[in-house]
C-alpha positions as CSV (number, residue, x, y, z in Angstrom):
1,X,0.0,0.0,0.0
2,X,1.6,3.7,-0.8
3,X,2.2,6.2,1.5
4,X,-0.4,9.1,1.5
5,X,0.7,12.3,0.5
6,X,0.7,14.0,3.7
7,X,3.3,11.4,4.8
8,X,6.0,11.7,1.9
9,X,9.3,13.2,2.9
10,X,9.8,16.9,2.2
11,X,13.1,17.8,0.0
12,X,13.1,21.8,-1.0
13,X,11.7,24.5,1.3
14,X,11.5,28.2,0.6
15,X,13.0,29.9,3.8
16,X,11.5,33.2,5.5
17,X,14.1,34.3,8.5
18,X,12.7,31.8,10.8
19,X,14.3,29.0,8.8
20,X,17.6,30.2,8.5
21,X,18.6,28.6,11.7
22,X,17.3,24.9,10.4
23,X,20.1,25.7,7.5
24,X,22.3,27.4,10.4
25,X,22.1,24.2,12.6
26,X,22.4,22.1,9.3
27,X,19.0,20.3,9.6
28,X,18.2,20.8,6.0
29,X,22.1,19.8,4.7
30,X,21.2,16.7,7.2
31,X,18.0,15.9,5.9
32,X,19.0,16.5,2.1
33,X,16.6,19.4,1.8
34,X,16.9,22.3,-1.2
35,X,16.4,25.9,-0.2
36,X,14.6,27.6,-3.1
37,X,13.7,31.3,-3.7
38,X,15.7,34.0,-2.3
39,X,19.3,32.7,-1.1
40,X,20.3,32.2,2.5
41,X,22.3,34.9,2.6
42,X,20.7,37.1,1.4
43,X,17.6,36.3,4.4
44,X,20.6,36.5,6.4
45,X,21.8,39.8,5.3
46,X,18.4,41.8,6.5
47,X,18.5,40.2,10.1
48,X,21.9,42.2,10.7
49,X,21.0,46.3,10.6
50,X,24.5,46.8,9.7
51,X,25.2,43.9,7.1
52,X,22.3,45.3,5.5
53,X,23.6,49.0,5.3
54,X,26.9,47.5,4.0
55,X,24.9,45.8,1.3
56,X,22.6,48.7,0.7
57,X,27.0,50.5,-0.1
58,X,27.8,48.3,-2.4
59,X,24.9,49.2,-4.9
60,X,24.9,53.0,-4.0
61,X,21.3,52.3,-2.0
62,X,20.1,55.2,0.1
63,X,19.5,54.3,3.8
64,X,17.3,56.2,6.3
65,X,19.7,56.9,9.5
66,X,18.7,54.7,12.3
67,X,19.5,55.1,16.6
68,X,19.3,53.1,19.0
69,X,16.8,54.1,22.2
70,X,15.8,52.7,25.8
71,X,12.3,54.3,25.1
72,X,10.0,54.6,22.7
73,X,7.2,56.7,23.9
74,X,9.1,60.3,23.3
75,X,9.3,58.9,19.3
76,X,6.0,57.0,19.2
77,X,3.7,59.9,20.1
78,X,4.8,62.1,17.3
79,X,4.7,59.5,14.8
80,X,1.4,58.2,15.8
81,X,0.0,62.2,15.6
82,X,1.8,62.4,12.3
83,X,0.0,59.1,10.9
84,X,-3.6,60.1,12.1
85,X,-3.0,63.7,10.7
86,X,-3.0,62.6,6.9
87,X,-5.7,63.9,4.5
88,X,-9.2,62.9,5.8
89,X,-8.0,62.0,9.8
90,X,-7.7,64.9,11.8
91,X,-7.4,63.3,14.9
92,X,-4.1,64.6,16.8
């Protein structure tokens, strides 16, 4: 009798970030499994803020400047007034 379909074993994957620690680990090497799509490193490139601006360099990319903060609420409240004050939502 053949397997059902649900039980066949999987052998390509398209990763989001999530499963770029099953390639990290080498679960998907192990297991004989094809990453498709966009390439690992490349996922891996937008998890790092600054591999990414590096990247962005290289091809003369523009990149908004970024800080760091302990708190949000001095930033959020502006933005959040900003947002609701758009044509039609005069809320702030």
């Amino acid at each position: 009798m053949p397997s059902p379909p649900w039980a066949r074993r999987i052998n390509i994957i398209f990763l989001s970030v999530a499963g770029v620690e099953l390639y990290q680990k080498g679960i998907l090497k192990k297991h004989n499994v094809r990453v498709l799509g966009t390439p690992v490193e490349s996922i891996m490139a937008t998890e790092d803020r600054d591999i990414f601006a590096n990247k962005l360099k290289e091809i003369n990319e523009k990149l908004a400047p970024s800080i760091a903060v302990e708190n949000v609420s001095p930033y959020f409240t502006p933005m959040r007034c900003y947002v609701l004050t758009l044509p039609r939502l005069k809320l702030c």
